[in-house]
N, C-alpha and C positions, 0 to 999 in steps of 0.2 A: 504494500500500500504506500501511496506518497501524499506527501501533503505541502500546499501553496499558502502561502499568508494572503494572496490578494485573490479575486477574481481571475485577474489576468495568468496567475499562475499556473493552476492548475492545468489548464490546455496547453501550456507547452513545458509543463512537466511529462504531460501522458505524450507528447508527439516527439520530445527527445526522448524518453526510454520507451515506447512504444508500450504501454498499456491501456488497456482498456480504460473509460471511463468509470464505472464501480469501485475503479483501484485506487480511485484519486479523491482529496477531499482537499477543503477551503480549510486552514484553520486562523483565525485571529490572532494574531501579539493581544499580547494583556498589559495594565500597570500593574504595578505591584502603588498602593499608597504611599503618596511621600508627604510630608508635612511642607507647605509652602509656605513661609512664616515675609514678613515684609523685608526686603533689601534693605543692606545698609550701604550698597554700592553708588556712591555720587548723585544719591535723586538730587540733589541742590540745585547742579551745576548743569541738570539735564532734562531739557522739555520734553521729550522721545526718547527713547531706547527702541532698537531694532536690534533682536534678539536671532543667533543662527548659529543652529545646533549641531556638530560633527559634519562640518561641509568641506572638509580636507584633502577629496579628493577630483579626480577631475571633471567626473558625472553628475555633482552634487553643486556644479554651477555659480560659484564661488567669485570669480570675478567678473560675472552676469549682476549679482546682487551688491559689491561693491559700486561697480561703478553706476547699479540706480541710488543707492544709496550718497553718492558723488552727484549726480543730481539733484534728490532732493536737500540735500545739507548746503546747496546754493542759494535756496529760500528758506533753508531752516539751519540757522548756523548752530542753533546747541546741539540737533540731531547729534546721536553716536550711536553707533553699531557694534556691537560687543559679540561677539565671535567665541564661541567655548567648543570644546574639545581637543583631542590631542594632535595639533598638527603634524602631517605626514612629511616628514625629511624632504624626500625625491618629487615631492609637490611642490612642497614650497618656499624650495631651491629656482624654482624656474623665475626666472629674473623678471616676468609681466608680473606673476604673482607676490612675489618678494616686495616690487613699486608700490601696488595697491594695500598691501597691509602697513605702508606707514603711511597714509593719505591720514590726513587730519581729520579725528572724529572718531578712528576706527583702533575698536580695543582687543587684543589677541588677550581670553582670560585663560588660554590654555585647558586641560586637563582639569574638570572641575569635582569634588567630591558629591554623593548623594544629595546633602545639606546645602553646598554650594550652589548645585543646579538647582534645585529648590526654590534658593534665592534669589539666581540669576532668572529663572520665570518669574519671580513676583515682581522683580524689578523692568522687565519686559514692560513696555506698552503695544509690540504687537511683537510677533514669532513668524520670521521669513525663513519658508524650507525650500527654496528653486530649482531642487533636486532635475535631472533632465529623465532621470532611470532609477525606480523606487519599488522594491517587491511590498514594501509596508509605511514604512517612514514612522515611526516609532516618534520623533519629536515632534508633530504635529500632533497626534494623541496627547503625549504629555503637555504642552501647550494649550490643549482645550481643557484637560482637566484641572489644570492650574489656571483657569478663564481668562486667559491669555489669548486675543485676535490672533488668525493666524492669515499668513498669505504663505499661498503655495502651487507652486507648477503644475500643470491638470495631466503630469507625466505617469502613464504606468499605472500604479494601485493608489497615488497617491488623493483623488478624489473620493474613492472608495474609503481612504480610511479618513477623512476628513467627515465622512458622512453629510455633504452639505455644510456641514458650518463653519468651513473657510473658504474663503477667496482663493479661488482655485482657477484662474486664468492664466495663461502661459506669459501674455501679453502683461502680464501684472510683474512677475519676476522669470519667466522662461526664457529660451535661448531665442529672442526673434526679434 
């Protein structure tokens, strides 16, 4: 038996190993509850936060969302964009991407603990996933159960697991 996080999955789990449909099934990611308590991260100093979660690599559209972000921080100068997860070496060695993470506004919080992410969605004013290829996308879930806006690419499983209640245009943060 094999099993797909998304809609999308499943049918080309059964057409790369050739079985039957009975032998396949849909299953969900879950959260596990996290306690979302309020940030102590620079609300002062910050009208917006734009929140984006493990985009480290190259499918996950990363300097697509930078440089709208670089837009709107033209009309919104406190805008910042605070970036968490564990940045990937042989990514983010490539010298376009290397530019865009010191553009003014934009914060690398790195590798964040349970507690930490927590914070950083509460301290979120919206949650941009502009993933371009998504079997589930897990930080978009987390984002809405932290009632955190989300925008996100209409790539893949990723409308599926928004259920409707994100902004799920491509044209909002996608590759176009």
């Amino acid at each position: 038996h094999a099993a797909g996080l998304s809609a999308p999955a499943p049918p080309g789990v059964r057409r790369t190993l050739g079985i039957d449909a009975e032998k396949s099934a849909r299953i969900y990611n879950g959260l596990t509850p996290r306690h979302v308590g309020k940030s102590s991260t620079d609300r002062a100093t910050a009208s917006c936060v734009i929140l984006g979660i493990n985009l480290w690599q190259p499918h996950k559209n990363l300097p697509r969302l930078i440089a709208a972000f670089t837009r709107l921080r033209g009309e919104m100068p406190a805008l910042e964009l605070h970036l968490a997860g564990r940045p990937q070496a042989n990514y983010c060695a490539q010298p376009e991407l290397a530019e865009l993470l010191t553009r003014s506004g934009v914060r690398v919080l790195g590798y964040l603990s349970e507690a930490e992410l927590g914070a950083a969605y509460a301290g979120a004013d919206v949650v941009c996933y502009p993933s371009l290829e998504e079997g589930f996308g897990l930080p978009v879930l987390e984002a809405m159960a932290a009632g955190v806006p989300v925008v996100t690419s209409d790539a893949y499983g990723l409308p599926e697991s928004a259920g409707g209640a994100a902004r799920t245009k491509r044209s909002a943060c996608g590759n176009q």
